[in-house]
C-alpha positions in Angstrom: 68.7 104.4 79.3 72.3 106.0 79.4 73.6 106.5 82.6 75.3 109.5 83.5 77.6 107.9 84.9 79.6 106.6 81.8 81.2 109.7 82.3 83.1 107.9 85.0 83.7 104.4 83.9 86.4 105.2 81.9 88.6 106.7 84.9 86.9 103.1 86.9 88.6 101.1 84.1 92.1 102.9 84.1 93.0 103.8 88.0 95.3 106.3 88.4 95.4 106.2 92.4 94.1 108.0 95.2 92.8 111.8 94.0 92.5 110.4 90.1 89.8 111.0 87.7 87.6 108.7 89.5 84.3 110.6 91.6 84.3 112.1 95.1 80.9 111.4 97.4 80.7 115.5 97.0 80.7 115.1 92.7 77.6 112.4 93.1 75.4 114.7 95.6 76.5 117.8 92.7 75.8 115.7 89.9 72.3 114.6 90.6 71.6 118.2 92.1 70.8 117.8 95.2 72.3 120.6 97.2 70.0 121.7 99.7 67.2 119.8 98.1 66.7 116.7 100.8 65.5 119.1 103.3 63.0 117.3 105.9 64.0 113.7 104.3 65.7 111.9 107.2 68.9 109.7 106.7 70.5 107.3 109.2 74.1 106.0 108.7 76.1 103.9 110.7 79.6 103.9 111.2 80.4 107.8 110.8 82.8 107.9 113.4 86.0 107.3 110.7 86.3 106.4 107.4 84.3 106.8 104.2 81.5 106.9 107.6 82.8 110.6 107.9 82.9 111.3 104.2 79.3 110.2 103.5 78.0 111.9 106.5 79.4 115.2 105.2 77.9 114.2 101.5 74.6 113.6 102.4 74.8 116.9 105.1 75.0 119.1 102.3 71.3 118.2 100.6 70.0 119.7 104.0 68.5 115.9 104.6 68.4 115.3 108.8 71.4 112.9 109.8 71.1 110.7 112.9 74.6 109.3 113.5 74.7 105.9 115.7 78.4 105.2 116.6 80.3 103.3 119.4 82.7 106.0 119.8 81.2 109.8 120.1 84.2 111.8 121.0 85.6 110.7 117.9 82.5 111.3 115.5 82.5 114.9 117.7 86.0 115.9 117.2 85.3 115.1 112.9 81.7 116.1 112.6 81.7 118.4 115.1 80.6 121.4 112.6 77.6 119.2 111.7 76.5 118.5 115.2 76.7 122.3 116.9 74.6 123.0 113.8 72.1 120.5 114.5 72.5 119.1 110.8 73.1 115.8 112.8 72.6 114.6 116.1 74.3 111.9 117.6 73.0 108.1 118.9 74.6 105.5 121.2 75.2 102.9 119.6 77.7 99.4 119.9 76.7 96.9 117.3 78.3 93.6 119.4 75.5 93.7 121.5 71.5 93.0 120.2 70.6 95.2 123.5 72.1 98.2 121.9 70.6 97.9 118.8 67.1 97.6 120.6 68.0 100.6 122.6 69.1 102.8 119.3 66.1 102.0 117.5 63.9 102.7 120.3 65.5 106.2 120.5 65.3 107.2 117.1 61.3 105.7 117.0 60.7 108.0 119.8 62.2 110.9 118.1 60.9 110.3 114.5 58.1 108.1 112.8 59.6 108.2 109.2 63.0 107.0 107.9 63.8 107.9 103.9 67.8 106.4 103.8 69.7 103.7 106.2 73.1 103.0 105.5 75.0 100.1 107.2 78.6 101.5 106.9 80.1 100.3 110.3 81.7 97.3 110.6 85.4 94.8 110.7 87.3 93.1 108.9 89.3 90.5 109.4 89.8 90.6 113.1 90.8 87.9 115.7 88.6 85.1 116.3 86.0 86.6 119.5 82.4 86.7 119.8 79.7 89.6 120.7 77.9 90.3 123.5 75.2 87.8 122.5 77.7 84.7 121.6 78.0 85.6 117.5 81.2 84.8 115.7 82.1 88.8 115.8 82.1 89.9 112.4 78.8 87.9 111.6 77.3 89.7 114.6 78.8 93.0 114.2 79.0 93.6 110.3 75.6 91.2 109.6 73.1 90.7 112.6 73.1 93.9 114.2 72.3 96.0 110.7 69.9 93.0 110.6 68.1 93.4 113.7 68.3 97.5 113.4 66.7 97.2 109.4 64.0 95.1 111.1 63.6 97.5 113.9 63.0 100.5 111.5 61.5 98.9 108.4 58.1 99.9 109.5 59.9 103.8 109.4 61.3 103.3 106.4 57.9 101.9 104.6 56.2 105.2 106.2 58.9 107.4 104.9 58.4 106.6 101.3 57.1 108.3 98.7 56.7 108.2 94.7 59.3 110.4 94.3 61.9 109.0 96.5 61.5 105.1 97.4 63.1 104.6 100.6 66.3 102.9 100.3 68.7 100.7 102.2 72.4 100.7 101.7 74.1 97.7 102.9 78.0 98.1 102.7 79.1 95.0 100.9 82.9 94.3 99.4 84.7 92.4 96.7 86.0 90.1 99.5 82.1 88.3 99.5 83.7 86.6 96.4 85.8 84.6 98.7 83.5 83.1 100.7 79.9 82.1 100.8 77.9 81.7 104.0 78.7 78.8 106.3 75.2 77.3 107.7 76.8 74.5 109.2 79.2 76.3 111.3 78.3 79.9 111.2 80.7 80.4 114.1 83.5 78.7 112.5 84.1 77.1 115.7 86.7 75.2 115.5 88.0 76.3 111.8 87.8 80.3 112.3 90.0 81.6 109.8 89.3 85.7 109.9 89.6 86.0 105.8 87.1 83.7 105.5 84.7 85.0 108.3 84.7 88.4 106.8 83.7 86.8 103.6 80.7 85.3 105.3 79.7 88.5 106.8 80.4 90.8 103.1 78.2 87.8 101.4 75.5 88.3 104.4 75.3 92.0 103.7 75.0 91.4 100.2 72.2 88.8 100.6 70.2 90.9 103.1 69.9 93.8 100.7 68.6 91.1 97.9 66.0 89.9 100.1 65.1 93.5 101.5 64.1 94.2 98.1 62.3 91.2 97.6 60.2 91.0 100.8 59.7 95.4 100.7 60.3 96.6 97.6 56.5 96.4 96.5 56.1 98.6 99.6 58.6 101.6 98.6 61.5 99.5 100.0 64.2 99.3 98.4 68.1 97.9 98.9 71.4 98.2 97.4 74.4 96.3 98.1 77.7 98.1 97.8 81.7 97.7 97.3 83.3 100.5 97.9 86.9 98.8 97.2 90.6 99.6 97.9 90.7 102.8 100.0 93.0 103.0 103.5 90.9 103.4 106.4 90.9 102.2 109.9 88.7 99.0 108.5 92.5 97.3 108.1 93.4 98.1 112.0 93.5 94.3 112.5 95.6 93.6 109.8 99.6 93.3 110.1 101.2 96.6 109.3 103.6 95.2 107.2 101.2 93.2 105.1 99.5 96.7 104.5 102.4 98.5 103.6 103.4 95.3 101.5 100.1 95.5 99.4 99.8 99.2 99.3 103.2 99.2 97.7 102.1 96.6 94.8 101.8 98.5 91.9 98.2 97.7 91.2 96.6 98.0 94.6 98.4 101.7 94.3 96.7 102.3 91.5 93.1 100.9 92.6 93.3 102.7 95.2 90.8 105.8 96.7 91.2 108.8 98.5 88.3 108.4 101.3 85.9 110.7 99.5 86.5 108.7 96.5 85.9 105.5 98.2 82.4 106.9 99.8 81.2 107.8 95.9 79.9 104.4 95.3 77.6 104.9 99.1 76.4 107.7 97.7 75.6 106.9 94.4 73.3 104.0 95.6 71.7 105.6 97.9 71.0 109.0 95.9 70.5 108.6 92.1 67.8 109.1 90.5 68.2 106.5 87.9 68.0 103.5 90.8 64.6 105.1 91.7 62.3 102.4 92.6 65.0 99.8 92.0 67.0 97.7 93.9 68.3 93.9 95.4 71.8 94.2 93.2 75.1 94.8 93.9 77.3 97.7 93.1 80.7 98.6 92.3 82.4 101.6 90.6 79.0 103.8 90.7 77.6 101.0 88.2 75.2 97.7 88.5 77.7 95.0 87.4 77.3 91.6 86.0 79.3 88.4 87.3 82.7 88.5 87.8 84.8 87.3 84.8 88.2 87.6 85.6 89.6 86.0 88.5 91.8 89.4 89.3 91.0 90.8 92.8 90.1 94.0 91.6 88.5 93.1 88.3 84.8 94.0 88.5 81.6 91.6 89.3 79.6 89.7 92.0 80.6 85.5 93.3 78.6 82.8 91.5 76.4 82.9 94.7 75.8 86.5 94.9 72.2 85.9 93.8 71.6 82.4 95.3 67.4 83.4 96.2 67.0 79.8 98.2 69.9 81.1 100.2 69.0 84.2 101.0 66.0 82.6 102.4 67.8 80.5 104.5 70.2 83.5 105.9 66.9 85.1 106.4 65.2 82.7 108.4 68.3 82.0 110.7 69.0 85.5 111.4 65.0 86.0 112.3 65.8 83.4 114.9 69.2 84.3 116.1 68.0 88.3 116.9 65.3 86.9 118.9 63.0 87.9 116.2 60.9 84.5 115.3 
């Protein structure tokens, strides 16, 4: 089957920068025409207090779908979704992903508000931040970026399997990045205690998100679940808040970073494409880039498309499973 997509891959191929050729979140909802068609489906998204957060939000608000918004920081998702919120297009949850209590809490709230749950996207997270630890003793980007989107899925699955239909398979979106390619997962030391090195950790945590939506799909899919894993690539947001300015600037300035780079409605097209088109229906456990399944990666350039060698490792998946069942106090 042709995608109708290939329409884009061209512009993926040849970057121009930020504004280019290459899709907005808004073109994806237009192109699959679905503006004010999601009314009564119910979508959950994580993170929408900044960021391509913000811009999917305001995607996914305009198919009339109902938006519950969990966020550590309300008066900032207020002051940018405020519209959204006074119009009761999306209501607001509590919600601080270093701490497993939280996620309990969030999830219990939304299951007391609504039985059925069609879309989840796990948007929020870090990158690359000081060595620390969460509220439950997790290296903090493995806690934050992996276990609490773990704990929440696992929380809401039962929702998720009850909100699907033949039409629409419920789907899980699990915000991935190119970085995964730098690091596996580190069973022996998922901590790094001792060796923390924040590059690496994020790494970890990007492979972790990519693994969970494999093994989502495996374990649900023949229920009506299904999951995507996504990189949304090169686009300036507050994700970089813990990185030196001047190392920012210094890459921005390189002439292909500038290039690769998306305007934030450009870099929440691939969110949306994986959670909304109709040619993934009743598909799912790969990774995505560029609004496109891709292969493995082939050349070694950091922005040259494809997934790590052990992007699709199945025993290891597994094993991530199994030790994040124990470590949320699940098993």
């Amino acid at each position: 089957m042709v995608s109708k997509y290939e329409k884009y891959y061209e512009s993926y191929k040849t970057p121009r920068g930020a504004g280019d050729a290459r899709p907005t979140a808004q073109q994806i909802i237009e192109d699959e025409g679905l503006v004010g068609q999601w009314k009564g489906k119910v979508v959950m998204i994580t993170g929408a207090s900044s960021g391509i957060g913000i811009e999917t939000a305001r995607a996914l608000a305009t198919t009339g779908a109902e938006l519950f918004l969990p966020v550590r920081s309300p008066d900032k998702t207020k002051e940018a979704l405020n519209d959204l919120i006074e119009s009761g297009k999306a209501t607001l949850m509590d919600l601080e992903l270093s701490s497993l209590y939280s996620v309990r809490k969030c999830a219990e709230a939304f299951l007391a508000r609504k039985q059925k749950l069609n879309l989840l996207i796990c948007n929020a997270g870090l990158m690359s931040c000081p060595e620390g630890r969460t509220e439950d003793g997790f290296e903090t980007q493995f806690g934050v970026n992996h276990l609490a989107h773990f704990l929440l899925f696992n929380l809401l699955k039962d929702a998720l399997i009850a909100g699907s239909t033949p039409d629409f398979n419920s789907r899980v979106i699990m915000l991935s990045s190119s970085a995964h390619r730098f690091g596996s997962v580190n069973f022996k030391n998922l901590t790094f205690e001792g060796e923390y090195d924040p590059h690496k950790a994020y790494a970890q945590s990007k492979t972790a998100n990519l693994w969970m939506a494999n093994h989502i799909d495996r374990l649900f899919g023949d229920k009506g679940v299904h999951a995507w894993s996504v990189n949304p690539s090169v686009v300036q947001t507050g994700l970089g808040r813990f990185l030196d300015d001047a190392q920012v600037q210094a890459a921005f300035a390189d002439e292909k970073t500038a290039k690769e780079a998306r305007s934030i409605p450009q870099g929440a097209a691939p969110t949306i494409y994986a959670a909304v088109a109709k040619e993934l229906e009743g598909k799912g456990g790969k990774y995505t880039e560029n609004c496109n399944i891709v292969g493995p990666q082939i050349n070694s350039g950091i922005y040259d498309e494809g997934y790590a060698p052990w992007a699709y490792d199945e025993a290891s998946e597994k094993e991530l499973w199994q030790v994040s069942l124990k470590m949320v106090g699940l098993e």
